[in-house]
N, C-alpha and C positions, 0 to 999 in steps of 0.2 A: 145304581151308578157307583157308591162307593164299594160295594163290595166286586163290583167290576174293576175299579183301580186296586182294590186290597191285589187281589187276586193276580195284577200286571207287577204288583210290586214284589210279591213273594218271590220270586227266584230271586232277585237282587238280594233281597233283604236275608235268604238263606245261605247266597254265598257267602255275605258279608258275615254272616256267623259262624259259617265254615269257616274263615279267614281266620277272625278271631280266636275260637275256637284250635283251630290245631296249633296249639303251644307245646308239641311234645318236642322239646329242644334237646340237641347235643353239646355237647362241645363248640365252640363257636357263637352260640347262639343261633343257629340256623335248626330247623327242621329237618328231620331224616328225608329222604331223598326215598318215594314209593310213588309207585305207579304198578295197575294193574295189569296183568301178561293180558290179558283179553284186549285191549285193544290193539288191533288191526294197523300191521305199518302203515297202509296208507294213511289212517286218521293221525297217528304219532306223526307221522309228518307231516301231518295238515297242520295240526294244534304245534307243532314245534316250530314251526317255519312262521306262525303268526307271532309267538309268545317273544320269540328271540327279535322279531322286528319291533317289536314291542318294547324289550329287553335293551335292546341299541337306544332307542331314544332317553332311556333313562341313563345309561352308561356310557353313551356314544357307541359308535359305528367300529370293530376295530381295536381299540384304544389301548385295551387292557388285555393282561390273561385271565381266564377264569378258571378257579379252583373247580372243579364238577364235584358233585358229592352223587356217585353213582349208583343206582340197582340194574338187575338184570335185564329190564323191562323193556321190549318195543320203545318206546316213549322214550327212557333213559338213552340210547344210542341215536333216537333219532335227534333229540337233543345236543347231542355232541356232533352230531354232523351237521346240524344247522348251526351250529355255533362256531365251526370251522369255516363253513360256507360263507359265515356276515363277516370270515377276516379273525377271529379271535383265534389266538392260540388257547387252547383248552388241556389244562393236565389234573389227573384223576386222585393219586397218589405218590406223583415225582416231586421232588425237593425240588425249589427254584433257588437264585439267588437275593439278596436283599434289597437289588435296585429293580426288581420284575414287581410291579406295580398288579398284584392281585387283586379279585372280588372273587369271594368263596360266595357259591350259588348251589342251593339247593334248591328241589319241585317237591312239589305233590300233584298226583291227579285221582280226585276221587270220584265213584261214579256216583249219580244223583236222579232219581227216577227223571232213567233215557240220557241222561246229558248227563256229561265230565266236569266236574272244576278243576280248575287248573292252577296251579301257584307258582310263583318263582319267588323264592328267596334271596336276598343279600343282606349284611348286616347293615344297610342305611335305608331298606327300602323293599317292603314285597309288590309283586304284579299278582293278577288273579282273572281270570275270567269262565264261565261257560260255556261251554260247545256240544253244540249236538252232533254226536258221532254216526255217519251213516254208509253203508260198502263202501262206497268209494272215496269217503272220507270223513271230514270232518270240518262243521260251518261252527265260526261264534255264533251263541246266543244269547250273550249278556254285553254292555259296555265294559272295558277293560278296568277293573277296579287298581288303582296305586294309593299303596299306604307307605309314605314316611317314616322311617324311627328320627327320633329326634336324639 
């Protein structure tokens, strides 16, 4: 029995060291922005359409613009289109003015025997979860992890 609980707790317990774990910081303080070309628009929009509804709850619905920190990646664009889609104005590299109420967001999506993790950076706050990537898309497979900066 416990090694049947070990074994339900290891994914969790390895995204959570992913999480921690990827501190390769920029500028900002935020994470480079990667995602691998291999996955499949559909699943990029599977996992982009959850993360960003995910994303609204912590920032609201709407409210703000978001700074994107982009790669080339399936995932990266479908990211910006679901983040157009929930109402946000989203700009890449454009200068704004000093009353545009920004949050600079960066991702990662890294693959993990069979299944993605996924990250969303801001500097108050990361999201994180699991997914198993499959043809026609892409299901969570972990609970939505959020980490605070203080």
């Amino acid at each position: 029995m416990p090694v049947r609980h070990f074994r339900n707790c290891l994914p969790a317990a390895l995204f959570a060291l992913a999480l921690a774990g990827c501190q390769s910081l920029n500028s900002g303080g935020l994470a480079v922005s990667t995602a691998p070309a291999e996955i499949s628009g559909s699943a990029a929009s599977a996992i982009a359409g959850d993360m960003v509804s995910r994303l609204s709850e912590q920032i609201g619905p709407g409210k703000v613009t978001v700074a994107l920190k982009l790669d080339s990646s399936p995932f990266g664009q479908a990211l910006e289109a679901s983040l157009q889609a929930w109402g946000y104005a989203v700009v890449t590299d454009q200068a704004t003015d000093d009353k545009t109420k920004l949050v600079a967001l960066a991702y990662s999506v890294e693959p993990y025997e069979g299944q993605v993790l996924v990250r969303l950076s801001t500097s108050s706050f990361e999201i994180g979860r699991a997914y198993s990537v499959t043809v026609a898309g892409a299901v969570p497979a972990s609970p939505l992890s959020v980490m605070q900066r203080g």
